[in-house]
N, C-alpha and C positions, 0 to 999 in steps of 0.2 A: 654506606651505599644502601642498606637494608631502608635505614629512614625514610628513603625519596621512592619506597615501593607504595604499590596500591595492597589491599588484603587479597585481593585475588593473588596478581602477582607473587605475594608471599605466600599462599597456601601452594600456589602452582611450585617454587622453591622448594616445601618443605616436603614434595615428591619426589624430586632429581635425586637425593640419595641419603642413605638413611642418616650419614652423617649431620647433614645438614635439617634433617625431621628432628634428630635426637636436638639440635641445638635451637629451632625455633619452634619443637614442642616443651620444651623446657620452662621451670618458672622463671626462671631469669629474663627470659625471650618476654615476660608480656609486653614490657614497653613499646619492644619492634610493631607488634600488633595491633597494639593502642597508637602509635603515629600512623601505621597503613592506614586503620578506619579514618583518622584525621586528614590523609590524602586524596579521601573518597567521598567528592562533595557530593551531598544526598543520600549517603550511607545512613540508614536507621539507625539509633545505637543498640550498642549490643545488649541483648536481655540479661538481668542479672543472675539467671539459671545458666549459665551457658558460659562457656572461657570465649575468648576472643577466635582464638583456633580453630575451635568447634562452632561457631557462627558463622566464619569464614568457610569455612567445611559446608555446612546448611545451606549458603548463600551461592557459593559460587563452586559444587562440586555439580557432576551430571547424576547421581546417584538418586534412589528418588526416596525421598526421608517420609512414605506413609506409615 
């Protein structure tokens, strides 16, 4: 099910609780993250400073990253 998510979608997921943070912040998780950005036609790629996570975080949180 994870696969057919957008990166939003999944970062909005890896809020609902921390079980599920602990398991799509994890390294095992980056594939999940790398197919979101693949769902998300016009998504930039991700920079090579940065996990996929944490771009998705950058990209689609309200927090404001100055």
């Amino acid at each position: 099910i994870v696969s057919y998510l957008g990166p939003a979608d999944l970062f909005h997921l890896s809020r609902v609780a921390k079980g599920l943070r602990r398991f799509l912040m994890s390294f095992s998780s980056a594939m999940f993250w790398r197919r979101a950005a693949q769902n998300e036609p016009g998504l930039p790629t991700c920079p090579d400073d940065l996990s996929e996570p944490a771009y998705a975080h950058l990209l689609f949180s309200d927090f404001c990253h100055v």
